[in-house]
One Martini backbone bead per residue (centre of mass of N, CA, C, O) as a GRO file, in nm:
protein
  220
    1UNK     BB    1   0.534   2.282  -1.155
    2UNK     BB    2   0.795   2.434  -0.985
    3UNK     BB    3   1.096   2.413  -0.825
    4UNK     BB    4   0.932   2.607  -0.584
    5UNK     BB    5   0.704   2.480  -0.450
    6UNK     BB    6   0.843   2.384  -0.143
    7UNK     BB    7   0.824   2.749  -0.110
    8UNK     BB    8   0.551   2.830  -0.162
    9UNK     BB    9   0.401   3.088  -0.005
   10UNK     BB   10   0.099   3.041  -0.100
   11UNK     BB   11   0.053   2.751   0.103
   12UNK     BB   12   0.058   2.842   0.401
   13UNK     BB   13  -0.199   2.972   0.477
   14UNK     BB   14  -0.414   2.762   0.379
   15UNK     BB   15  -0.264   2.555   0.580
   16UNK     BB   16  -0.319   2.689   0.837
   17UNK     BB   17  -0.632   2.704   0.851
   18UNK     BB   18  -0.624   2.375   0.803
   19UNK     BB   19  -0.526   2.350   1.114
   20UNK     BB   20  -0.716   2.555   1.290
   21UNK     BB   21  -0.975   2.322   1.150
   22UNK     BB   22  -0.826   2.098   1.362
   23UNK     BB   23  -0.819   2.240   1.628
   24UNK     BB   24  -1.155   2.273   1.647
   25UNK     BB   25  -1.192   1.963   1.596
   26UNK     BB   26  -1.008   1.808   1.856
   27UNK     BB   27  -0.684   1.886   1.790
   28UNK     BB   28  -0.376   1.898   2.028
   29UNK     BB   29  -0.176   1.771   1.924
   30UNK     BB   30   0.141   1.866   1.843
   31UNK     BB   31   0.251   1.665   1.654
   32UNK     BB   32   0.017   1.681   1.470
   33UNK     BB   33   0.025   1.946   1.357
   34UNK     BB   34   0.305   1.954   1.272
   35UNK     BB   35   0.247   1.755   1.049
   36UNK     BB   36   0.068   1.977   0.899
   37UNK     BB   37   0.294   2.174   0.867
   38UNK     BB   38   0.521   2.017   0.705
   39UNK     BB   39   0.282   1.871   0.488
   40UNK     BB   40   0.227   1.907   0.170
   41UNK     BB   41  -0.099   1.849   0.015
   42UNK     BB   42  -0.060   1.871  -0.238
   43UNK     BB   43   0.191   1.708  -0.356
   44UNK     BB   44  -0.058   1.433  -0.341
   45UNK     BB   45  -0.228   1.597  -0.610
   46UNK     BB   46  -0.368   1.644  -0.848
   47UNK     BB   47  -0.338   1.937  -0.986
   48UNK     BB   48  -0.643   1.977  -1.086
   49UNK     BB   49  -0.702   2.007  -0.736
   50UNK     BB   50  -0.510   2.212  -0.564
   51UNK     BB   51  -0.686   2.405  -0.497
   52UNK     BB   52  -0.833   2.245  -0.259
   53UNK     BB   53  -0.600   2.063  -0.078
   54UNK     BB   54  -0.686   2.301   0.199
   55UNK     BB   55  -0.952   2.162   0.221
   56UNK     BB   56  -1.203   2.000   0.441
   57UNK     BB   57  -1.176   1.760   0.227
   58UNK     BB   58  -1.222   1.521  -0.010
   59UNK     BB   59  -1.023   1.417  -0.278
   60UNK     BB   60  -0.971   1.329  -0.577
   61UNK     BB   61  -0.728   1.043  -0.743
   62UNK     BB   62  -0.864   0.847  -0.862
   63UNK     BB   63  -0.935   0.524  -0.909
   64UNK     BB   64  -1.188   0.550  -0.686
   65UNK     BB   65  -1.038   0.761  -0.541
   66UNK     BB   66  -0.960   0.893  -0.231
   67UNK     BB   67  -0.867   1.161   0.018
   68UNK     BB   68  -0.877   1.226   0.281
   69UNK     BB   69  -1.031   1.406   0.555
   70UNK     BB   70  -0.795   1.578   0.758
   71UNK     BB   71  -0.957   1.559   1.026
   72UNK     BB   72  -0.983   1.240   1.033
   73UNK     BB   73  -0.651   1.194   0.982
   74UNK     BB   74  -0.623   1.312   1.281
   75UNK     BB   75  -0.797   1.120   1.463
   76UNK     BB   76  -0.659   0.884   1.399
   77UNK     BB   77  -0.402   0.970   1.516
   78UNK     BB   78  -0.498   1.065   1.810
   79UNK     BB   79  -0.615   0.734   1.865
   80UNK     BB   80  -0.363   0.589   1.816
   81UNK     BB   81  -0.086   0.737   1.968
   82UNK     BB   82   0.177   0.788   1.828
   83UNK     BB   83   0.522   0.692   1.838
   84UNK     BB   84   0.869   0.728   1.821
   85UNK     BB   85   0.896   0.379   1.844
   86UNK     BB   86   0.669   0.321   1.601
   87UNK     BB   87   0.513   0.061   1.416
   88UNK     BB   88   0.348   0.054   1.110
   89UNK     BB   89   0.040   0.051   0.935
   90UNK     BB   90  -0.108   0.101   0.576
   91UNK     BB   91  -0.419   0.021   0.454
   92UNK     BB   92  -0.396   0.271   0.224
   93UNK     BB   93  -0.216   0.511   0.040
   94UNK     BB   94  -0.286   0.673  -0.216
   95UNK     BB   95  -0.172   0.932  -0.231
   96UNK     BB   96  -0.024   0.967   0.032
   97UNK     BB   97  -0.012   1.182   0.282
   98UNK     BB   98  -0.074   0.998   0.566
   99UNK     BB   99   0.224   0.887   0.479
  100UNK     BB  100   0.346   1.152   0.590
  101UNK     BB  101   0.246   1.180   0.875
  102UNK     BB  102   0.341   0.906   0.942
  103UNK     BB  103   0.662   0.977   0.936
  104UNK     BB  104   0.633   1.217   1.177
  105UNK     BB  105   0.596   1.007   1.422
  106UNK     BB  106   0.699   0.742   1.304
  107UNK     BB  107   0.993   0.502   1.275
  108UNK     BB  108   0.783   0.305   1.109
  109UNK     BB  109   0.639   0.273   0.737
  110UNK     BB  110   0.382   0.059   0.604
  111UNK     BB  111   0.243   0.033   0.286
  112UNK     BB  112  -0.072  -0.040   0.123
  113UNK     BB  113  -0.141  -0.083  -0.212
  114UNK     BB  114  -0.365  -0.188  -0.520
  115UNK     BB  115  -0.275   0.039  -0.674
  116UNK     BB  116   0.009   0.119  -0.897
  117UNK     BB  117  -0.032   0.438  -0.966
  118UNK     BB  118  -0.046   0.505  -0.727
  119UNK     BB  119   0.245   0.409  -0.538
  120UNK     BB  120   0.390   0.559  -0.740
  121UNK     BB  121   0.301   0.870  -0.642
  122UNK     BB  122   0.368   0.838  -0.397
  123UNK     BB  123   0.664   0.781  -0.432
  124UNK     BB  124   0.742   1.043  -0.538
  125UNK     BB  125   0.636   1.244  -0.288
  126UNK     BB  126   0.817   1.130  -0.085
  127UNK     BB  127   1.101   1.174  -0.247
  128UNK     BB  128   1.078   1.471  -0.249
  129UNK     BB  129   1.079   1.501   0.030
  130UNK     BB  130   1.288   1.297   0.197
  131UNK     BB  131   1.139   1.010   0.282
  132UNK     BB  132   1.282   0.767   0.484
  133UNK     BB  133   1.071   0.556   0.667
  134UNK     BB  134   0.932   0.423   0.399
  135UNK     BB  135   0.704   0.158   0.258
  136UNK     BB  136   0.606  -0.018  -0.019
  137UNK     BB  137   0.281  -0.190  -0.121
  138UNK     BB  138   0.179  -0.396  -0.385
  139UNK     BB  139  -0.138  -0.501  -0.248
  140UNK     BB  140  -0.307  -0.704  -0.035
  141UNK     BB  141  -0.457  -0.533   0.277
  142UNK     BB  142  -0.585  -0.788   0.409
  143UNK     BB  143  -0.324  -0.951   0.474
  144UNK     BB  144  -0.078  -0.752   0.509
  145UNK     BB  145   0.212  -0.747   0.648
  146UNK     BB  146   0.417  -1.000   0.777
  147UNK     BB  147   0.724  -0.928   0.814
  148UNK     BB  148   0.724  -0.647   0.958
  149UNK     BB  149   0.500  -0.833   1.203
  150UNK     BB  150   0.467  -0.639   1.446
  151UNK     BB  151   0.232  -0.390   1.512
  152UNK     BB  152   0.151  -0.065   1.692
  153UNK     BB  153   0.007   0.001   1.431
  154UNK     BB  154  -0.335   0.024   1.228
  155UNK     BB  155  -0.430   0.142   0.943
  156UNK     BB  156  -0.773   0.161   0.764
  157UNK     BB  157  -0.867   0.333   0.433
  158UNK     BB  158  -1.095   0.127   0.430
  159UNK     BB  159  -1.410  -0.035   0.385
  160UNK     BB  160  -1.543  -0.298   0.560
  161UNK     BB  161  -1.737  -0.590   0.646
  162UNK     BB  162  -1.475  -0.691   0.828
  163UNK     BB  163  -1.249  -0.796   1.013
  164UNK     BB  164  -0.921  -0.882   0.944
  165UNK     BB  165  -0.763  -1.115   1.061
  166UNK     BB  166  -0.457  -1.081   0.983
  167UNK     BB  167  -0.487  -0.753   1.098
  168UNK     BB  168  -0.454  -0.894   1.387
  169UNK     BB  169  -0.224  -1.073   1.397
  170UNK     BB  170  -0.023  -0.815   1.325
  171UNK     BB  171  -0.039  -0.711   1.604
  172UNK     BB  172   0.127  -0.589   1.930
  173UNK     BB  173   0.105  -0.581   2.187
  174UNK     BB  174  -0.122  -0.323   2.282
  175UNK     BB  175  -0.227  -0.260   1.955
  176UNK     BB  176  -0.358  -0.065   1.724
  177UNK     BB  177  -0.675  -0.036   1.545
  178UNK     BB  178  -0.811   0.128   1.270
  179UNK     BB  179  -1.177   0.062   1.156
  180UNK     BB  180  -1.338   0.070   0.925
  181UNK     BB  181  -1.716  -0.105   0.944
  182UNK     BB  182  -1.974  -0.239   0.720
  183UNK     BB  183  -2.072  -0.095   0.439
  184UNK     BB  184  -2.076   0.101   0.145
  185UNK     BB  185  -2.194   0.366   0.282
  186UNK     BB  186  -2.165   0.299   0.595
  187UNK     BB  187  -1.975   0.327   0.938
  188UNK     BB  188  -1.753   0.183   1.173
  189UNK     BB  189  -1.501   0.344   1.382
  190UNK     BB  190  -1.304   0.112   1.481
  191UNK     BB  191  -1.118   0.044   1.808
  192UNK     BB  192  -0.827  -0.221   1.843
  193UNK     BB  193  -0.698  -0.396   2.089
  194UNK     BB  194  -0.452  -0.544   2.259
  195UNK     BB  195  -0.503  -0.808   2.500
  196UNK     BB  196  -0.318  -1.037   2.585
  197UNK     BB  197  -0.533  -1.306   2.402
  198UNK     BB  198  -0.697  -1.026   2.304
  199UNK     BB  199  -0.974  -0.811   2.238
  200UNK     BB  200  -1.051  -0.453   2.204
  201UNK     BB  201  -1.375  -0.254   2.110
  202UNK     BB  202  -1.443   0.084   1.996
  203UNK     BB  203  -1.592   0.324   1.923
  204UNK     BB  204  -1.583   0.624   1.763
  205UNK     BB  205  -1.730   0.683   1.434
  206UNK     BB  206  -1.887   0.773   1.200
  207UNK     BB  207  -1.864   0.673   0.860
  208UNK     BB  208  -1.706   0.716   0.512
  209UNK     BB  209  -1.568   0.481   0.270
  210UNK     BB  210  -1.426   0.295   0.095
  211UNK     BB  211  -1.371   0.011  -0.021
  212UNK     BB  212  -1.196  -0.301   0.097
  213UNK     BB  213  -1.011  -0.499  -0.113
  214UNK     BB  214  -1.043  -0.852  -0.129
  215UNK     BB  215  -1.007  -1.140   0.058
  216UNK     BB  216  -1.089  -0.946   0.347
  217UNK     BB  217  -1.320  -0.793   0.172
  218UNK     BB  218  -1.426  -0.686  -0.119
  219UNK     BB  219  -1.556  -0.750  -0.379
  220UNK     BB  220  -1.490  -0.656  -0.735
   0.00000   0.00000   0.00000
């Protein structure tokens, strides 16, 4: 791929059709949309599969690994209300991908990814896009990132099959966290909040993502 690619118009109608098949799909926040047209989703998959970039659906990035399907990851944008001055937590960070568009929504995203070769892969496409508010970390996601919560929202990008309780720990008042959880086969997308001394949580909807391996997730 040439020096030209961040210009290169051949891939802007593809992404506006994906943005159309995002907002047909129930999901009107201007901020989610614009951040959608901002963010180039090919530069964060392998080129192998470039020409899918802009189908509305997972894409393999190896390593047993997907990007997840873009209008799921608007959903979940626009179910947690991400706002500008909002520190975020995603664990799994995949391609970066999802973390190149919360960063154009929050303050501050910190990432965690266990394959140090995708985290890798997301920081070269993070920094060429000249993405400055993003901190990435290979380690073990179901224990948080502790150092920089409590956080505003937390996304969890891969399927438990219980909450991590770390990663309620690390919610701050009022925060919210939406994870996968169930088997490995289908799971259920639940939006948790804090409040006062516990939590609140509601099912948003079914969903089938990877397992997320770990201390608090599923053994390898």
């Amino acid at each position: 791929m040439g020096p030209d690619a961040l210009s290169d118009r051949r891939w802007e109608r593809a992404r506006r059709e994906l943005i159309e098949t995002i907002r047909e799909r129930g999901i009107d926040d201007l901020e989610i949309l614009r951040a959608f047209d901002l963010v180039p989703r090919h530069l964060f998959l392998p080129e192998a599969v470039h020409h899918r970039a802009y189908e509305d659906a997972p894409i393999p990035i190896g390593f047993g690994q997907t990007a997840s399907q873009p209008s799921l990851q608007a959903l979940y944008l626009q179910t947690l209300g991400i706002g500008p001055n909002d520190r975020v937590l995603e664990v799994g960070t995949g391609s970066g991908y999802q973390t190149a568009l919360l960063a154009h929504l929050a303050a501050h995203v910190y990432s965690i990814e266990r394959v140090r070769e995708l985290s890798v892969r997301a920081r070269a496409a993070l920094d060429r896009l000249r993405v400055p508010n993003v901190a990435l970390l290979v380690g073990d996601g179901t224990v948080g990132w502790s150092r920089y919560a409590p956080y505003d929202a937390i996304l969890v990008a891969a399927a438990a099959p219980q909450v991590p309780p770390a990663l309620l720990a690390q919610l701050a008042p009022g925060g919210r966290m939406l994870i996968p959880v169930g088997g490995r086969e289908e799971q259920r997308l639940l939006l948790y909040r804090r409040s006062g001394e516990g939590f609140e949580h509601e099912e948003v909807t079914r969903c089938a993502f990877v397992p997320l391996l770990g201390r608090f997730g599923w053994a390898e």
